[in-house]
N, CA, C and O atoms as CSV, one atom per row, in Angstrom:
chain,resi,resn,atom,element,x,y,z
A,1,UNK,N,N,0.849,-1.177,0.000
A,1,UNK,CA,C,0.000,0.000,0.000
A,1,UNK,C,C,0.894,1.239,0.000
A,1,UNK,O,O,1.796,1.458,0.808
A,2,UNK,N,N,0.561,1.933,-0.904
A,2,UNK,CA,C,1.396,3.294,-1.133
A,2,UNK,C,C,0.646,4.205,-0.101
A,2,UNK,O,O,-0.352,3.883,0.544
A,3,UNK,N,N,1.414,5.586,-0.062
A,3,UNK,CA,C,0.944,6.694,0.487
A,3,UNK,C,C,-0.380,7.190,-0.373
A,3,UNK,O,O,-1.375,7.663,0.177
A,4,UNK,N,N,-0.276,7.051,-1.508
A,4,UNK,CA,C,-1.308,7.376,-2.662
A,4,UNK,C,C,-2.492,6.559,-2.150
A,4,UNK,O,O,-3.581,7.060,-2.428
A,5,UNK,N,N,-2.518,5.691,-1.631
A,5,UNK,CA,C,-3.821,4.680,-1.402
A,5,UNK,C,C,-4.433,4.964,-0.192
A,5,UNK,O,O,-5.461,4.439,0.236
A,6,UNK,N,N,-3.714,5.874,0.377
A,6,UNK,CA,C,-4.089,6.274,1.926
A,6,UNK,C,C,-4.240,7.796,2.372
A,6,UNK,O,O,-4.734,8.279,3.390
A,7,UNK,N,N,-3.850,8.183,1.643
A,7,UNK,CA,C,-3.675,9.764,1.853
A,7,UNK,C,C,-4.457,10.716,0.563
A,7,UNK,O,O,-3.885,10.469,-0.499
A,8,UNK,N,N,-5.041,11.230,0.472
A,8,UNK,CA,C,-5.870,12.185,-0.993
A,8,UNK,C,C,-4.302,12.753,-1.472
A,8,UNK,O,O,-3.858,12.279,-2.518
A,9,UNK,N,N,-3.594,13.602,-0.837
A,9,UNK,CA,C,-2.656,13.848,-1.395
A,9,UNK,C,C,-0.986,13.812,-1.086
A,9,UNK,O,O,-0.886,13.260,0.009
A,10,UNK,N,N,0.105,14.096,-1.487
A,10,UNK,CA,C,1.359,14.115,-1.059
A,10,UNK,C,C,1.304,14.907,0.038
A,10,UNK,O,O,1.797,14.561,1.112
A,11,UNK,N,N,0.916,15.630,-0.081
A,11,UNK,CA,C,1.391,16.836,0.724
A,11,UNK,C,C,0.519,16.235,2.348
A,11,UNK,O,O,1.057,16.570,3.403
A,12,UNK,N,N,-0.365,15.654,2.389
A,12,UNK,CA,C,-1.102,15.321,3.154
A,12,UNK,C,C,-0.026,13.814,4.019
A,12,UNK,O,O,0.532,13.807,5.116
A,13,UNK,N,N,-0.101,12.825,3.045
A,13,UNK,CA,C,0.811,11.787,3.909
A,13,UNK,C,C,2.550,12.552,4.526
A,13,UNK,O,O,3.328,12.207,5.416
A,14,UNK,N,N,2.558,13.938,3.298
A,14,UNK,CA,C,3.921,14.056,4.543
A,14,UNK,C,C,3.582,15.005,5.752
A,14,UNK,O,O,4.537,15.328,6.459
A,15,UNK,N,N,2.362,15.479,6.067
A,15,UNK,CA,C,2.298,16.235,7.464
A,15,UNK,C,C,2.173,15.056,8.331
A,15,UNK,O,O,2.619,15.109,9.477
A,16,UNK,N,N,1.600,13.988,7.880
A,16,UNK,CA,C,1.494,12.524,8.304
A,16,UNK,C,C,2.736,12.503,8.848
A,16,UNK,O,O,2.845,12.828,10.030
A,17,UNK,N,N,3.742,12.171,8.194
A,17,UNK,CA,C,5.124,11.702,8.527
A,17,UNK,C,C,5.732,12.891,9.095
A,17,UNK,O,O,6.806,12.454,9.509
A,18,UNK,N,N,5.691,14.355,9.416
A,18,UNK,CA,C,6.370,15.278,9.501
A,18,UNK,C,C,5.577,15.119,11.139
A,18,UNK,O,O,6.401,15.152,12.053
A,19,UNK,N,N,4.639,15.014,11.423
A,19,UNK,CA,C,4.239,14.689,12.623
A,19,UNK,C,C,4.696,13.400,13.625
A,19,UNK,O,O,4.439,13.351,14.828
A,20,UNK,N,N,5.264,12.602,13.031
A,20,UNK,CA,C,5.701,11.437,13.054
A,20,UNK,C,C,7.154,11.625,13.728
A,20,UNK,O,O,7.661,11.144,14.741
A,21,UNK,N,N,7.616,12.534,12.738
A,21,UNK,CA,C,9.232,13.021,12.916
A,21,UNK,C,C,9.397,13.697,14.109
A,21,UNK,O,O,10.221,13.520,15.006
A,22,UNK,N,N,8.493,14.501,13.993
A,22,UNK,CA,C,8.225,15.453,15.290
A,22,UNK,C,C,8.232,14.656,16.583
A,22,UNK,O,O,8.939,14.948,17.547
A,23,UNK,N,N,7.229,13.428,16.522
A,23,UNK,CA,C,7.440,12.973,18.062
A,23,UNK,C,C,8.725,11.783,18.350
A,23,UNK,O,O,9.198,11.373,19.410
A,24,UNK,N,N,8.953,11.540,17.327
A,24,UNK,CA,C,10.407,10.849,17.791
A,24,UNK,C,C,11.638,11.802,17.831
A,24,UNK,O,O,12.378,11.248,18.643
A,25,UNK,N,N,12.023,12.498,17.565
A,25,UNK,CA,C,12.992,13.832,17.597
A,25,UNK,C,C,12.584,14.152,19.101
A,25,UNK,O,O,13.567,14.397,19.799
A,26,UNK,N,N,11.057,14.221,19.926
A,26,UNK,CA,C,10.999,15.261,21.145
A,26,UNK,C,C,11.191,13.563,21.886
A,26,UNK,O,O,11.049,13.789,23.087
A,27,UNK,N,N,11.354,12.555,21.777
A,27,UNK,CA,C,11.679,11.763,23.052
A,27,UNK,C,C,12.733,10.987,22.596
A,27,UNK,O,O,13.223,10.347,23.526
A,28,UNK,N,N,13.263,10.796,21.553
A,28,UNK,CA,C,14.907,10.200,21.339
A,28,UNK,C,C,15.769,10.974,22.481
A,28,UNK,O,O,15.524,12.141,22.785
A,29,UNK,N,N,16.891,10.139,23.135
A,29,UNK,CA,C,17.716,10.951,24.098
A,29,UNK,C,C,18.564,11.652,23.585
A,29,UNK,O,O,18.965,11.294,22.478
A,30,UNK,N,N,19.020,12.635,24.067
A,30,UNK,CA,C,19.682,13.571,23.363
A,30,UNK,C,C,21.193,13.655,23.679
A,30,UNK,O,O,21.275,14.145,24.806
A,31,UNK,N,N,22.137,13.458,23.304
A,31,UNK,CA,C,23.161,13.798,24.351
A,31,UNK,C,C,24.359,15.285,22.970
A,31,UNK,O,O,24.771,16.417,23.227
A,32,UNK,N,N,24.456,14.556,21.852
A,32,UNK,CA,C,25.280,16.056,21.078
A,32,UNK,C,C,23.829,16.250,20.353
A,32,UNK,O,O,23.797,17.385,19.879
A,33,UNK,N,N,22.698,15.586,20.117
A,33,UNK,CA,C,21.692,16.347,19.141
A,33,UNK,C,C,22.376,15.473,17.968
A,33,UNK,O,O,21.468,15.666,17.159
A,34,UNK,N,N,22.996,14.918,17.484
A,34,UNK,CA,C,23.243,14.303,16.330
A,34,UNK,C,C,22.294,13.305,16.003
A,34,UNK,O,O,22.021,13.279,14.803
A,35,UNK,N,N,21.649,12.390,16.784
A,35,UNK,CA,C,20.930,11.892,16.492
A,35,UNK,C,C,19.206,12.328,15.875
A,35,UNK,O,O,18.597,12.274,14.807
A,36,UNK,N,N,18.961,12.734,17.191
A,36,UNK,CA,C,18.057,13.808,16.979
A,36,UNK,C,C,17.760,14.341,15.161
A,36,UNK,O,O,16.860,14.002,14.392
A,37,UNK,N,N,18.994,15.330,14.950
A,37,UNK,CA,C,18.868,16.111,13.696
A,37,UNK,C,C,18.832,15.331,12.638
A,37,UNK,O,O,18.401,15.736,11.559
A,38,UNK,N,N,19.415,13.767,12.883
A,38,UNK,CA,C,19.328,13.280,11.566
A,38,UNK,C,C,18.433,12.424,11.056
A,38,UNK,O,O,18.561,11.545,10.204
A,39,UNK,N,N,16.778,13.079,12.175
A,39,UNK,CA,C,15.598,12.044,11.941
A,39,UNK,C,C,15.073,12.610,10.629
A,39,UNK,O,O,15.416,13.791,10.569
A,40,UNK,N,N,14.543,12.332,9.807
A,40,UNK,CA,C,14.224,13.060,8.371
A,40,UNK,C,C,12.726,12.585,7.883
A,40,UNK,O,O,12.303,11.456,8.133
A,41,UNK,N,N,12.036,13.487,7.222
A,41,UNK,CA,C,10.877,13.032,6.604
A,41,UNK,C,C,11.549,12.993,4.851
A,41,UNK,O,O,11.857,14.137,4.516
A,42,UNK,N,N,11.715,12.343,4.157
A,42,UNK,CA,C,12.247,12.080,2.127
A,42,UNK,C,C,10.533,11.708,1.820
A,42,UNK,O,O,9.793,10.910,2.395
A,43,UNK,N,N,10.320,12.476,0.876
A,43,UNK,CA,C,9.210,12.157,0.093
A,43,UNK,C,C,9.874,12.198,-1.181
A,43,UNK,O,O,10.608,13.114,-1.553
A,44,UNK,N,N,9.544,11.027,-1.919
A,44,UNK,CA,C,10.088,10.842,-3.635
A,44,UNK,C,C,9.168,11.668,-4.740
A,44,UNK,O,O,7.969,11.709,-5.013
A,45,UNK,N,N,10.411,12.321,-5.242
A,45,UNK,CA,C,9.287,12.954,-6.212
A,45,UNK,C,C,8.753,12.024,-7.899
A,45,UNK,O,O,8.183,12.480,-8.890
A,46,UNK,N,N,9.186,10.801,-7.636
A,46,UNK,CA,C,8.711,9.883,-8.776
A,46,UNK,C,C,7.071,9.331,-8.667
A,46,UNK,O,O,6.183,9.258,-9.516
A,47,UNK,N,N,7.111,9.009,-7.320
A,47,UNK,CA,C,5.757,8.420,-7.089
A,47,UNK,C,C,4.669,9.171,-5.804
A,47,UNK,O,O,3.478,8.937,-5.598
A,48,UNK,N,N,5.457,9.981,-5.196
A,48,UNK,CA,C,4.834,10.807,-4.149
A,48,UNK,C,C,4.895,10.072,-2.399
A,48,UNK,O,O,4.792,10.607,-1.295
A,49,UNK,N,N,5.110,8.627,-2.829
A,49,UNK,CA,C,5.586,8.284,-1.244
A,49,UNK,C,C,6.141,8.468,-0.154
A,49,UNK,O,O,7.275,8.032,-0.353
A,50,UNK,N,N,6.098,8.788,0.765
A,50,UNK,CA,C,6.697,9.640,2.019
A,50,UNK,C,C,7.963,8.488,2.730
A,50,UNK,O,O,7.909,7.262,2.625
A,51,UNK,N,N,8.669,8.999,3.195
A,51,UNK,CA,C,9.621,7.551,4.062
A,51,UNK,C,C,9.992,8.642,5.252
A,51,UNK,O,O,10.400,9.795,5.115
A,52,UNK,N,N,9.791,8.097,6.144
A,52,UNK,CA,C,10.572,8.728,7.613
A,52,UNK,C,C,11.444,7.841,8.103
A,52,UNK,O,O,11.071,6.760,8.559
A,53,UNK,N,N,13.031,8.313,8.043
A,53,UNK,CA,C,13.919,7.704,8.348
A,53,UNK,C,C,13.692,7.832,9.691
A,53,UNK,O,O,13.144,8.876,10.046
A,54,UNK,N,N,14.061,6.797,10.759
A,54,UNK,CA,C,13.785,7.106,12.023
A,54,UNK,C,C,15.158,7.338,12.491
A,54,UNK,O,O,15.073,8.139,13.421
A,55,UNK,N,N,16.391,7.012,12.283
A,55,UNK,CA,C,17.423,6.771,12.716
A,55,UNK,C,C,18.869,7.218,11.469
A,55,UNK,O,O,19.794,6.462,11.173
A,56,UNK,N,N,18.728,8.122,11.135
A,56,UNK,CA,C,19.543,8.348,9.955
A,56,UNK,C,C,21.265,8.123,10.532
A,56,UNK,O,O,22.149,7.441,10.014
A,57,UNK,N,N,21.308,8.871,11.629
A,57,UNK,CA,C,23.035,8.153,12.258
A,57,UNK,C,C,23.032,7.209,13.146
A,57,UNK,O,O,22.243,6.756,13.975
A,58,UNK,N,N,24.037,7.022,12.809
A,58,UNK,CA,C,24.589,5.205,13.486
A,58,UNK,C,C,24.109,5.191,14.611
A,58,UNK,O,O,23.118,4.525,14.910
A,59,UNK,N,N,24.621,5.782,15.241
A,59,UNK,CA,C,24.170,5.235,17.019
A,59,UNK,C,C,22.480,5.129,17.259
A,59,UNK,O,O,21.889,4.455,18.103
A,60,UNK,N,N,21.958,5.969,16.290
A,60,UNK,CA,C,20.689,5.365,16.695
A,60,UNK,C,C,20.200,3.330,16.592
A,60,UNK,O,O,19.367,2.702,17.244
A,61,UNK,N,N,20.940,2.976,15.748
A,61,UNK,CA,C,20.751,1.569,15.859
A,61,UNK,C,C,21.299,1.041,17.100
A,61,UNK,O,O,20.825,-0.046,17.429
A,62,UNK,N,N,22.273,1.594,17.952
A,62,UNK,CA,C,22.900,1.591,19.110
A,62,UNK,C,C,22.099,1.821,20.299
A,62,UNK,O,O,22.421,1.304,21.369
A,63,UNK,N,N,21.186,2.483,20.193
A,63,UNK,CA,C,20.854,2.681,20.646
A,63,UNK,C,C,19.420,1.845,20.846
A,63,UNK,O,O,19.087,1.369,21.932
A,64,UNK,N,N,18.642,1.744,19.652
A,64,UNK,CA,C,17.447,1.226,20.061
A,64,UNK,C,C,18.055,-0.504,20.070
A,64,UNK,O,O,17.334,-1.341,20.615
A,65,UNK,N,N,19.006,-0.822,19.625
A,65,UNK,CA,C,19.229,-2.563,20.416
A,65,UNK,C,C,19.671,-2.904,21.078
A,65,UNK,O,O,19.482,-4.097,21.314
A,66,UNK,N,N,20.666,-2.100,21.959
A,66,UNK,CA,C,21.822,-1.399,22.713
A,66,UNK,C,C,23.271,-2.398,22.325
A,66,UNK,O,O,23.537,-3.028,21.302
A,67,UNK,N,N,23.762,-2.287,23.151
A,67,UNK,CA,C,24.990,-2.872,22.919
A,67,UNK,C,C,25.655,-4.318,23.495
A,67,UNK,O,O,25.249,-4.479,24.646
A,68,UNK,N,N,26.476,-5.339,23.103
A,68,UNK,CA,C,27.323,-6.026,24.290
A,68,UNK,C,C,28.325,-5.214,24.941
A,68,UNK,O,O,28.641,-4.211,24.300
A,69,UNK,N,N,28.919,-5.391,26.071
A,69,UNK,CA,C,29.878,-5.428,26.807
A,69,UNK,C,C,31.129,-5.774,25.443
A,69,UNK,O,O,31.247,-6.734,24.681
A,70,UNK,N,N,31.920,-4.488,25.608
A,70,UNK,CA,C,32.981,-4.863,24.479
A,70,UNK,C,C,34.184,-3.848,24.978
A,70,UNK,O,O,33.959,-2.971,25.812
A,71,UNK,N,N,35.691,-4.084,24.292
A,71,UNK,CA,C,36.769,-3.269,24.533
A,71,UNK,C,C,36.534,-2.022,23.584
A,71,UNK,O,O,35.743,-1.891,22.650
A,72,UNK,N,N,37.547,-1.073,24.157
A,72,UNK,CA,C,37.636,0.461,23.260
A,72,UNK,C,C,38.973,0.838,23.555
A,72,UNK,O,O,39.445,1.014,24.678
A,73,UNK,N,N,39.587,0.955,22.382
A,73,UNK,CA,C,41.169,1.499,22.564
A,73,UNK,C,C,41.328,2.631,21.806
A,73,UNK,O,O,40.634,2.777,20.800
A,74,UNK,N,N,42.224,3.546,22.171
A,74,UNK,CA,C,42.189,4.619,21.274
A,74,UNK,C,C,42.637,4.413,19.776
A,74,UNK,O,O,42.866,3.266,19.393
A,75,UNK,N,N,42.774,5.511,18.889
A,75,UNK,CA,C,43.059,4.871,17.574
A,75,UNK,C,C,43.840,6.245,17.071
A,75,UNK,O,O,44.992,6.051,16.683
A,76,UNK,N,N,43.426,7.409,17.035
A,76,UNK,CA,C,43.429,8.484,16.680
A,76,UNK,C,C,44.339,9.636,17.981
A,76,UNK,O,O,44.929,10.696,17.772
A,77,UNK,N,N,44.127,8.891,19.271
A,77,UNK,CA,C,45.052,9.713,20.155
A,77,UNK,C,C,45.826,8.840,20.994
A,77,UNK,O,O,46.044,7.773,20.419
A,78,UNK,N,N,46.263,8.901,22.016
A,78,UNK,CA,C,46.881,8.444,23.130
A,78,UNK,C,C,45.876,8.000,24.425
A,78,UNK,O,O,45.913,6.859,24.883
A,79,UNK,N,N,45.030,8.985,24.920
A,79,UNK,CA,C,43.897,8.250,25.871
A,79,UNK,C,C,42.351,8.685,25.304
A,79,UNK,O,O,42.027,9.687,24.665
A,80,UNK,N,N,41.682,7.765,25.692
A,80,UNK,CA,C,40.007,7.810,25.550
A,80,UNK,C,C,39.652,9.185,26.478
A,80,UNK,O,O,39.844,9.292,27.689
A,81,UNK,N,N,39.197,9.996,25.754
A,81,UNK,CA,C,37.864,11.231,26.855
A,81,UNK,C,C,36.759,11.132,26.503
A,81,UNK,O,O,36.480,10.504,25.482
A,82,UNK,N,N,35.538,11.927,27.509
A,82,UNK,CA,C,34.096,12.557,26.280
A,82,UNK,C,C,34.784,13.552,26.970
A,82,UNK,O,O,34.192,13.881,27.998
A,83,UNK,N,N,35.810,14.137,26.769
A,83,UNK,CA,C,35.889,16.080,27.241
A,83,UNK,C,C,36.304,15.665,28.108
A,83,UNK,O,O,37.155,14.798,27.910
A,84,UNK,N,N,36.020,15.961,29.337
A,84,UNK,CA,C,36.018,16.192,30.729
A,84,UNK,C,C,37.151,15.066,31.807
A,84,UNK,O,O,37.907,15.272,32.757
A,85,UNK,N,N,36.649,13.629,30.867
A,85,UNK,CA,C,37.083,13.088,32.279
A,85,UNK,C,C,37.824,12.145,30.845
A,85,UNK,O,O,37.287,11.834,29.782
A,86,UNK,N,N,39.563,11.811,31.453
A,86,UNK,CA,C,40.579,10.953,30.664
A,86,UNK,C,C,40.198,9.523,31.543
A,86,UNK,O,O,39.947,9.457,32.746
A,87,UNK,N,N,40.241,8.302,30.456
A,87,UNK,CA,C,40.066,7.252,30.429
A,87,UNK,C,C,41.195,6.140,30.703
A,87,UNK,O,O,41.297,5.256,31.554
A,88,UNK,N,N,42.004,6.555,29.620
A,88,UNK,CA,C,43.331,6.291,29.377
A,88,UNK,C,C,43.634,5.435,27.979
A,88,UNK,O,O,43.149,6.175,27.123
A,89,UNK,N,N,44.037,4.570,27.466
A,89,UNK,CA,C,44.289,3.972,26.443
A,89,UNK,C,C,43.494,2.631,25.780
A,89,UNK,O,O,43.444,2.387,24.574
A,90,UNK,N,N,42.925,1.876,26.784
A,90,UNK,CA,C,42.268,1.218,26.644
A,90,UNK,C,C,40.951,1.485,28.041
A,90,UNK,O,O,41.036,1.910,29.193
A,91,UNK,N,N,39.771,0.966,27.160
A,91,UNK,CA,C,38.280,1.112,27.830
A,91,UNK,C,C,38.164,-0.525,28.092
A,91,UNK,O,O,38.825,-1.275,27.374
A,92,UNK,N,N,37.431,-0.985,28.987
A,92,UNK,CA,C,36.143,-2.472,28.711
A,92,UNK,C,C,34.921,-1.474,29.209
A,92,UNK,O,O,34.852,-0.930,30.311
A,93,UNK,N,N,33.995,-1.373,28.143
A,93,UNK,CA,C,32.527,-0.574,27.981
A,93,UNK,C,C,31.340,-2.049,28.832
A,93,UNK,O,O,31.292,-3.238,28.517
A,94,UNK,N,N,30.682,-1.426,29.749
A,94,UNK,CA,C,29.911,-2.480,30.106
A,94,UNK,C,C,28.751,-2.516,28.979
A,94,UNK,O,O,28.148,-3.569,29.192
A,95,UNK,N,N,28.377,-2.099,28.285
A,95,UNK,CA,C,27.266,-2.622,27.132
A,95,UNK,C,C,26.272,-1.445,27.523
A,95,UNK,O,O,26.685,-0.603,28.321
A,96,UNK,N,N,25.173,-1.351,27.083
A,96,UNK,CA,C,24.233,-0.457,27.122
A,96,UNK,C,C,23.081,-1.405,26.883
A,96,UNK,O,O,23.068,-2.191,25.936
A,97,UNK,N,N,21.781,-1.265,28.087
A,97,UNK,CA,C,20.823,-1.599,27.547
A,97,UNK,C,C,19.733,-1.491,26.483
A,97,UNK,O,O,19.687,-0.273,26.314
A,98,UNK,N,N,18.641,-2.140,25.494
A,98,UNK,CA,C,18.334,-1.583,24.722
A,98,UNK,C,C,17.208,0.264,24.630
A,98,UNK,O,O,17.101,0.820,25.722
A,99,UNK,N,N,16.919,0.568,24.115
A,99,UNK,CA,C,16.010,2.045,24.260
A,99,UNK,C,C,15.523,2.108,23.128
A,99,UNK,O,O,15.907,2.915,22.282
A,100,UNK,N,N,14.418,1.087,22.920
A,100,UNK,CA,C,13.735,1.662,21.697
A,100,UNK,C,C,12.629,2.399,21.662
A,100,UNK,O,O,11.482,1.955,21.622
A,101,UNK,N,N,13.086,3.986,21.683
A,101,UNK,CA,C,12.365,5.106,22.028
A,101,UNK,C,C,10.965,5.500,21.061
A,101,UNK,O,O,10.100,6.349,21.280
A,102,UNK,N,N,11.171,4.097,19.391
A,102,UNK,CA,C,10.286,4.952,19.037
A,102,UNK,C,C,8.745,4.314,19.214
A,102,UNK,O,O,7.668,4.744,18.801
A,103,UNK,N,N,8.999,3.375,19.825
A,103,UNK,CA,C,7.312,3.123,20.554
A,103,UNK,C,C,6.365,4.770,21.313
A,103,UNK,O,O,5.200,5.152,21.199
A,104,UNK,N,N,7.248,5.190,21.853
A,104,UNK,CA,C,7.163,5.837,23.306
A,104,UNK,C,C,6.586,7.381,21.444
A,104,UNK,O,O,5.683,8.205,21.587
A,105,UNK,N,N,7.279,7.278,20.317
A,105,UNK,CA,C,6.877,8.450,19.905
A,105,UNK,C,C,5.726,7.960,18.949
A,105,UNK,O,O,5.062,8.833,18.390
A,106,UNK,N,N,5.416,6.544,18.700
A,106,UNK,CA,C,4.576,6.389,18.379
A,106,UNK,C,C,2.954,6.869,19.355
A,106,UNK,O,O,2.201,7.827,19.181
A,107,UNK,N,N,2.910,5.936,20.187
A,107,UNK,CA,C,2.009,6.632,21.241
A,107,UNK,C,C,1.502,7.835,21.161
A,107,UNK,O,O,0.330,8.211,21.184
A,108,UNK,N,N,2.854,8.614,21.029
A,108,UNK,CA,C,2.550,10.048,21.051
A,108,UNK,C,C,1.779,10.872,19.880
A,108,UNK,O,O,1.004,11.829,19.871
A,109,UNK,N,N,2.231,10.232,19.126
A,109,UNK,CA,C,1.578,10.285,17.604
A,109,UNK,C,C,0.819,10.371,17.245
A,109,UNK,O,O,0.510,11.296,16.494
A,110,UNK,N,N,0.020,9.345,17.623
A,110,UNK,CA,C,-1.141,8.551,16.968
A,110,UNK,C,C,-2.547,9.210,17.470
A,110,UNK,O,O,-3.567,8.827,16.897
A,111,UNK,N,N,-2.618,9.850,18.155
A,111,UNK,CA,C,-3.791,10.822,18.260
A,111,UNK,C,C,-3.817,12.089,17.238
A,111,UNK,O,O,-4.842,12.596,16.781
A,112,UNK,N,N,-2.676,12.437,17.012
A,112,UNK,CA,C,-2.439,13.564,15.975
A,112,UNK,C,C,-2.620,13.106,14.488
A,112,UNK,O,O,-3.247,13.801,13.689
A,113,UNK,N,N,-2.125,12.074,14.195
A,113,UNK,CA,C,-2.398,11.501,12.962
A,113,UNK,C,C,-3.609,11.026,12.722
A,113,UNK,O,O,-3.966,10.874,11.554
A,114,UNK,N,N,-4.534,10.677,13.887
A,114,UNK,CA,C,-5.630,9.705,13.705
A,114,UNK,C,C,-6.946,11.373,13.251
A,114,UNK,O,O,-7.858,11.361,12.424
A,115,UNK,N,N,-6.427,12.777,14.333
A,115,UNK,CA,C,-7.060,13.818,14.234
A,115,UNK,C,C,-7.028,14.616,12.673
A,115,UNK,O,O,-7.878,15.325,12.135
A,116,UNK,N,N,-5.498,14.116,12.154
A,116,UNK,CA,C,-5.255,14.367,10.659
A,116,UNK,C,C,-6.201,13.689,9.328
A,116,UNK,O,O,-6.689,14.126,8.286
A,117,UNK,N,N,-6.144,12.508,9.965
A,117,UNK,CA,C,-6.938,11.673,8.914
A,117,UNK,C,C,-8.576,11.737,9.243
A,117,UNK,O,O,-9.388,11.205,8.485
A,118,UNK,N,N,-9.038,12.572,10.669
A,118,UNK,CA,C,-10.682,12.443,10.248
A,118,UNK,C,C,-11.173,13.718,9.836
A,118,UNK,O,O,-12.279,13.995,9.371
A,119,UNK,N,N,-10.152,14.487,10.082
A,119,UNK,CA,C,-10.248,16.097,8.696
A,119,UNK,C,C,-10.224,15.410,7.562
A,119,UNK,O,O,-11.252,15.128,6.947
A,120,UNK,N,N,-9.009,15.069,7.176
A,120,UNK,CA,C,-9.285,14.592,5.699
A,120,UNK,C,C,-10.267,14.161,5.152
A,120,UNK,O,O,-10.802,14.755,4.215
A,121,UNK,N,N,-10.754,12.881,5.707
A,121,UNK,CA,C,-11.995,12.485,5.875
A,121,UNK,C,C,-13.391,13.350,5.594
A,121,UNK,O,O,-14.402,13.331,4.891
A,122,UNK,N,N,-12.689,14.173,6.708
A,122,UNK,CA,C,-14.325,15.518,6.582
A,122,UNK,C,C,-14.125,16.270,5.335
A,122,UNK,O,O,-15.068,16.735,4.694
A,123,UNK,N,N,-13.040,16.372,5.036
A,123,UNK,CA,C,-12.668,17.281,4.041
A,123,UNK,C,C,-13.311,16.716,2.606
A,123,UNK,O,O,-13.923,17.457,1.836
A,124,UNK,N,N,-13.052,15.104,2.325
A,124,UNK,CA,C,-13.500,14.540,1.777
A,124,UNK,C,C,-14.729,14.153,1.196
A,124,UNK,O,O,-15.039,13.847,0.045
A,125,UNK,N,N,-15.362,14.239,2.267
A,125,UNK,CA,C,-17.023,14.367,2.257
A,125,UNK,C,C,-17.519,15.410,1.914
A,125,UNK,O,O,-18.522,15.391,1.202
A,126,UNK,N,N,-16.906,16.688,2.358
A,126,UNK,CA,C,-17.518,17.961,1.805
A,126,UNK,C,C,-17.586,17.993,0.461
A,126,UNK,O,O,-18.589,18.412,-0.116
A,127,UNK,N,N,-16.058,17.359,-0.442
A,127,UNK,CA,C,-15.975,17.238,-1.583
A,127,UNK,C,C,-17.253,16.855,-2.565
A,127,UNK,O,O,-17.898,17.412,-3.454
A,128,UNK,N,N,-17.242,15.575,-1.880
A,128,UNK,CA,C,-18.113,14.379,-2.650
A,128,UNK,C,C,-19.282,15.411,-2.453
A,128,UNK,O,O,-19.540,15.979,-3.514
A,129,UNK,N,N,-20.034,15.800,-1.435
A,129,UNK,CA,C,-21.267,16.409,-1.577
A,129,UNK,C,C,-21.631,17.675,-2.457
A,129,UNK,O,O,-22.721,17.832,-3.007
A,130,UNK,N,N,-20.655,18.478,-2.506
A,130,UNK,CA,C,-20.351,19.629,-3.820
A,130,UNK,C,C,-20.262,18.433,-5.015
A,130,UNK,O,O,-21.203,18.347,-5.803
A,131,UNK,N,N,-19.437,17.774,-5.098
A,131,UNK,CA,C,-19.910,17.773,-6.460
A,131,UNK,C,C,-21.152,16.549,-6.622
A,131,UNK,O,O,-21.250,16.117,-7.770
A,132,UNK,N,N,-22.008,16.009,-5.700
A,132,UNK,CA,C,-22.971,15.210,-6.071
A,132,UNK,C,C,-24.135,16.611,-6.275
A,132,UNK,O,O,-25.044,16.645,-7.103
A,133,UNK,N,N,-23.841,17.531,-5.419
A,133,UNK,CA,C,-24.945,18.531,-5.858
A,133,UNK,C,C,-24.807,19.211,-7.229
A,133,UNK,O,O,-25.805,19.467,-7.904
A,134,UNK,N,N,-23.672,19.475,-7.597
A,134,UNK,CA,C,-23.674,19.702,-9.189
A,134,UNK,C,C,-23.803,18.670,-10.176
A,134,UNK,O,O,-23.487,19.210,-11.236
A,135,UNK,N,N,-24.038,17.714,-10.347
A,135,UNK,CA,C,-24.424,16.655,-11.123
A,135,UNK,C,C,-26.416,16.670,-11.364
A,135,UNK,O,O,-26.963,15.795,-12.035
């Protein structure tokens, strides 16, 4: 099923998805915003289908399956930091549990989209009745 089969128009399935974007961007965790910024709504201009990348940089897959317990050695300097606090040359990372945040923006969603689609809906009907009265 395309966006075309569900939506009257493009522009309509991407407020769909632009709403979509919206609530996973406000509850993904944030720590530089990289993740965050690289949630995206792409609509194709061949066929009009909408795609919402949920996870455009890496760590978001890191995030929503989390991690094993694994080593980290430097590569590029002499000791491991995030800024603040030195590590030293070699890490053992205890793993990260999983966070798959975008349930939590689905939820959030789905009243807004469901409020999108019974405008349309209404919108729809108004249609049909204009033009059954001009016939």
């Amino acid at each position: 099923m395309s966006a075309a089969d569900v939506f009257e128009t493009a522009s309509q399935a991407g407020a769909a998805a632009e709403i979509l974007r919206k609530a996973v961007a406000d509850v993904v965790p944030v720590v530089s915003g990289q993740l965050r910024d690289s949630i995206r709504v792409e609509q194709s201009e061949a066929d009009g289908n909408v795609r919402l990348e949920v996870f455009g940089a890496l760590q978001g897959r890191f995030l929503i399956t989390g991690t094993r317990p694994h080593s980290i050695d430097a590569v590029n300097a002499r000791v491991l930091t995030d800024g603040t606090t030195f590590f030293g040359p070699h890490v053992n990372h205890p793993g990260t549990s999983p966070n798959d945040f975008r349930d939590a923006a689905l939820q959030t969603a789905i009243p807004a989209v469901r409020a999108l689609g019974a405008e349309m809906v209404r919108v729809a009907a108004q249609n049909i009745k204009r033009r059954v009265k001009n016939v």
